[in-house]
C-alpha positions in Angstrom: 147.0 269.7 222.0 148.0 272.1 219.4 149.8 274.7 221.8 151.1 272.4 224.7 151.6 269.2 223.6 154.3 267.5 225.7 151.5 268.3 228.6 148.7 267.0 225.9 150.6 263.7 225.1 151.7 262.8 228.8 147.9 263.8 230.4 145.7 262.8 227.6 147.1 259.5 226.0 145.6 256.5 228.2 146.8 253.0 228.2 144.5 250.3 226.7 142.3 253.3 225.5 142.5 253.6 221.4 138.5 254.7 221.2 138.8 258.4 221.5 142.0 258.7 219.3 140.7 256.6 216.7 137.4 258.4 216.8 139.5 261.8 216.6 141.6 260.2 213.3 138.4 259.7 212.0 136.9 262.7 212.5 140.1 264.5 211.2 140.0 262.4 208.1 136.7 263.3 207.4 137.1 267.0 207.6 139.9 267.1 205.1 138.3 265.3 202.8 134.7 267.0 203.2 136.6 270.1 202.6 138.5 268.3 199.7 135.8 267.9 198.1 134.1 271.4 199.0 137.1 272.7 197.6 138.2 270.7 194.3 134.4 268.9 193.5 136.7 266.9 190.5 138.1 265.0 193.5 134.9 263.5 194.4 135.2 260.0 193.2 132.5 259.1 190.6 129.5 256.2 191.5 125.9 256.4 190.0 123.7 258.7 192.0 125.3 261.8 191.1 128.4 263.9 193.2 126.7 264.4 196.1 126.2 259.8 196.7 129.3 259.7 195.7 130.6 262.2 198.4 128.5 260.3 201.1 129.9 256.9 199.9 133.6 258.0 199.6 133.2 259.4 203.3 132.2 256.2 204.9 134.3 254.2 203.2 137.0 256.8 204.9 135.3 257.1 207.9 134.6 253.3 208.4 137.6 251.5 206.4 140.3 253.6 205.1 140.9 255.9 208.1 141.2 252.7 210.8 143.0 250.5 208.3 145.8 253.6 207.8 146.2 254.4 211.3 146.7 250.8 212.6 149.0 250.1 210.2 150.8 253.0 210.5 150.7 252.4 214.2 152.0 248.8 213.4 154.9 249.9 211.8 155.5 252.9 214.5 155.7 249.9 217.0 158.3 247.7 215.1 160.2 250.8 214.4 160.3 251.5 218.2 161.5 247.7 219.3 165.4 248.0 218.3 165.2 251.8 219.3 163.6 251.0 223.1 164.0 248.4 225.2 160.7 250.0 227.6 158.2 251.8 225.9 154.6 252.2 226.0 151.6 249.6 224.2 150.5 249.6 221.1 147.3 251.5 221.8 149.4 254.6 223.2 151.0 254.4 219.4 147.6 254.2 218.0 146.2 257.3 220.0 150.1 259.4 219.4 149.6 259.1 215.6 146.1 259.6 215.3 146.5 262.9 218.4 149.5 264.2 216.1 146.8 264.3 212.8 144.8 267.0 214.5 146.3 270.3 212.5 145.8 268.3 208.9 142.1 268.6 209.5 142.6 271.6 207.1 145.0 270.3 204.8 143.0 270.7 202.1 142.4 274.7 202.3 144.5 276.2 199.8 146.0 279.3 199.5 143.7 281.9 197.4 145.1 283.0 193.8 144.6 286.0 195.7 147.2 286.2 198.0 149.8 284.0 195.1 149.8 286.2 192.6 147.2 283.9 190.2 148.7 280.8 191.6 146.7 278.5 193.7 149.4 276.5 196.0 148.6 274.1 198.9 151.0 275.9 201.5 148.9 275.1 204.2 148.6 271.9 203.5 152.4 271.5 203.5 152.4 273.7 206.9 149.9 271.4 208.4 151.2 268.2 207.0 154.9 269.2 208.9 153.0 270.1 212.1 151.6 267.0 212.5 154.9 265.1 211.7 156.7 267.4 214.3 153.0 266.3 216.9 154.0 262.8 216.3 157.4 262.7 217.0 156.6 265.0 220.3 154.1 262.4 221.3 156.1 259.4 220.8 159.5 261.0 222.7 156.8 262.2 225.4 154.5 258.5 225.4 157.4 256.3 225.0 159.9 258.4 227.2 162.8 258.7 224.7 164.8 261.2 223.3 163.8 263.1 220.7 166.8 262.5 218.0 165.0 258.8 218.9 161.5 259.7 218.4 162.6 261.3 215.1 164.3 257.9 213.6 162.0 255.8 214.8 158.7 258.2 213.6 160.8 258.9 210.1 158.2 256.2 208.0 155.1 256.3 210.0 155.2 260.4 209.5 155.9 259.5 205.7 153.4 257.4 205.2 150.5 259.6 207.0 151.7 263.4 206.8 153.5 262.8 203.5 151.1 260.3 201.5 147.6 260.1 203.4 147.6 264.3 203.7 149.8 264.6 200.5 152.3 266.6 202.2 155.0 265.6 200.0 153.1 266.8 197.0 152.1 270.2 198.8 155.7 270.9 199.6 156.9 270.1 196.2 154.0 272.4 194.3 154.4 275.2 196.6 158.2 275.2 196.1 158.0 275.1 192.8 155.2 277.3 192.5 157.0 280.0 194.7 160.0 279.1 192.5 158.4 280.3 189.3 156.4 283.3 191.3 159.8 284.4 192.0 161.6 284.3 188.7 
């Protein structure tokens, strides 16, 4: 998926079949924000029962509400987005499984980069890196699923990759605090 995946996209997206990538958006979710909270505890939402309850709560909410209700949607919006681009394209549930295939590097979106390695800042680079990734995953899966060009796939996957890889994963706010941060690093 990661390394070839035109081949990925046209062998391993199924029609009719949104299980497995819904299961895999899931699953994705839930590692970034396990290691969200492993990584910045002050994330973890606050309930009575102490931080660890409130972990387990905040992940099934994800896992059973959040991450479905996001990808749908977003996969909702994919597909009207694709209508005045296409006049054939694939089903809804080969959206579905594209977007929630092209998630699959922001599993570890939420590693930072050490104050080691910045010079005493802490900056989400990878998280940017991984939140790009997947934007360049989707629009690679929909040009390969749908069977359209790529300047296509790119217009038409513009808002669903804004409102996953930008929002969901905070991508836009990784690119903007590492730029700065490298910014200020430099000066």
């Amino acid at each position: 998926m990661l390394v070839h995946p035109r081949r990925f996209f046209r062998d391993g997206v199924a029609p009719g079949d949104q299980a497995p990538g819904l299961l895999f958006a899931i699953f994705v979710a839930l590692v970034y924000q396990s290691l969200q909270f492993a990584v910045s505890p002050a994330t973890i939402p606050t309930i009575e029962g102490g931080p660890v309850a409130s972990a387990v709560v905040a992940l099934l909410v994800i896992a059973l509400f959040v991450a479905p209700a996001l990808l749908h949607l977003t996969a909702a919006i994919q597909t009207a987005l694709l209508i005045p681009l296409l006049s054939e394209r694939a089903g809804v549930s080969e959206t579905v499984q594209v977007i929630a295939y092209a998630t699959a590097p922001c599993a570890f979106a939420a590693v930072p980069i050490p104050k080691l390695l910045t010079a005493g800042f802490e900056i989400p680079g990878i998280r940017a890196v991984c939140a790009a990734y997947g934007a360049v995953l989707l629009v690679i899966g929909i040009s390969e699923v749908h069977q359209t060009s790529v300047p296509k796939a790119i217009l038409a996957s513009f808002v669903p990759a804004g409102v996953i890889f930008g929002y969901a994963f905070r991508g836009f706010e990784a690119f903007s605090t590492t730029v700065s941060v490298l910014a200020t690093a430099l000066t």
